[in-house]
Every structure is written in structure tokens, then in C-alpha cells.
C-alpha positions, 0 to 999 in steps of 0.5 A, a space after each residue: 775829765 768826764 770824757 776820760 772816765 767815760 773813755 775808761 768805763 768803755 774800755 772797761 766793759 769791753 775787755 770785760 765782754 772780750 774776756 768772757 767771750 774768750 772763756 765761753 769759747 774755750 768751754 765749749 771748744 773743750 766740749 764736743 757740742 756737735 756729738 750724736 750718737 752712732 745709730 749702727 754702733 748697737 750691742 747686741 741684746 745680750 750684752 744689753 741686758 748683762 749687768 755690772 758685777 760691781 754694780 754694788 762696790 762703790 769702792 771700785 769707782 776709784 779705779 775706774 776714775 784712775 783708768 778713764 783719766 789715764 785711758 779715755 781722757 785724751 779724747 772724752 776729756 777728764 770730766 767725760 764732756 767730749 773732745 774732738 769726735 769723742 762722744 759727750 758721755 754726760 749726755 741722756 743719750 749715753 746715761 740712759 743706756 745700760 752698763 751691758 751696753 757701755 761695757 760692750 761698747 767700751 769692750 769693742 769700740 767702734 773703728 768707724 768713728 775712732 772708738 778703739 776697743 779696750 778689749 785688752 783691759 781685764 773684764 773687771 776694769 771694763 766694768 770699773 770704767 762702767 761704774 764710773 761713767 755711771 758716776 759722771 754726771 754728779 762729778 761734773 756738775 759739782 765740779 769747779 769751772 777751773 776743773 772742767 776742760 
């Protein structure tokens, strides 16, 4: 009797790590773990040293979180953690840069590494995808497990 609980415990804790195991794998296959950031994609200082003219309207993060689920999502995922060879968006080395610099990136895209320009977006929905993105970090890490690829 004693051999069978111990047989049963086993199983037990081995499904258990089997499971988790499985679950950690599917996190970090949803997140682009490996992303580093393209040294010769670099805007020029003009556009660096532009600001968000919505910088202020919080009101407009809204949209921007309608347009990155239904623009950039495919491939940065919808919390902006990164898929395939999309960049990981809540890392430093994408926060630290300036709105200038995203939205110039966001505007130009970068062929090299399968970034297409969304140029065709009117300005201000560049600049509401900028605001967002500033945004992600706390949506990211206040989200559930459960809402994170």
C-alpha cells in the first residue's frame, strides 16, 4: 500500500514538472529572447530630437492600443514582448529611445530585418502608436499570465 502511494506521488510531481515545463517553454516561445537591436538602423538626429505632439493626450493611448493589436501585433505580440524576429519592445534598449526615434523607425521600417514601414498611416496614428509603446511596460507587467502570448 505504501509503495503505491509512493508510485502515485511520483507521478504526481512528475506531471507537475512536466507541465510547468511545458508552460515556461510556451512563454518564452511567445518572446523574442534572442532579439538585439539593429546597430545600422539609426535615425537621423532630426528625427531623434522630434517630439510627440500627443505627448500630453492620454486620451489617444486608446487608439494607439487598437492600432499596434491590429498593425503590430502579428509579430511583436500583443503585450510588445516580440515574436519571430520582431523586436522585444519592453526591453531598455527600445524604452530609452526617443518618441523622435520610434516614430521614425515606425514610419520607415527597417527591410533588412522584416520591419515594414507604416508610412501609410496618417502622422497622428504614428504618433498614437508612440504613445502606446511608452505605455507598455506597465501593461505588461500588470498583466495576467493568461493575457500574455
Amino acid at each position: 500500500m505504501k509503495m503505491a502511494i509512493s508510485k502515485m506521488r511520483s507521478r504526481f510531481w512528475n506531471i507537475v514538472l512536466l507541465v510547468a515545463s511545458a508552460l515556461l517553454a510556451g512563454i518564452a516561445a511567445g518572446q523574442n529572447l534572442t532579439y538585439r537591436q539593429d546597430p545600422g538602423w539609426q535615425p537621423p538626429q532630426a528625427a531623434v530630437i522630434r517630439s510627440n505632439p500627443l505627448a500630453q493626450n492620454t486620451g489617444a493611448i486608446g487608439g494607439g492600443r487598437k492600432l499596434f493589436l491590429r498593425e503590430c501585433s502579428e509579430c511583436h505580440g500583443q503585450e510588445g514582448s516580440g515574436r519571430k524576429r520582431a523586436a522585444d519592445l519592453l526591453l531598455p534598449e527600445v524604452q530609452k529611445q526617443s518618441d523622435g526615434a520610434l516614430f521614425w523607425k515606425i514610419t520607415n521600417g527597417n527591410a533588412r530585418h522584416g520591419m515594414p514601414s507604416f508610412s501609410r498611416l496618417p502622422e497622428l496614428q504614428r504618433w498614437q502608436l508612440v504613445l502606446y509603446l511608452r505605455q507598455l511596460p506597465a501593461s505588461a507587467s500588470s498583466a495576467s499570465p493568461a493575457q500574455k502570448e
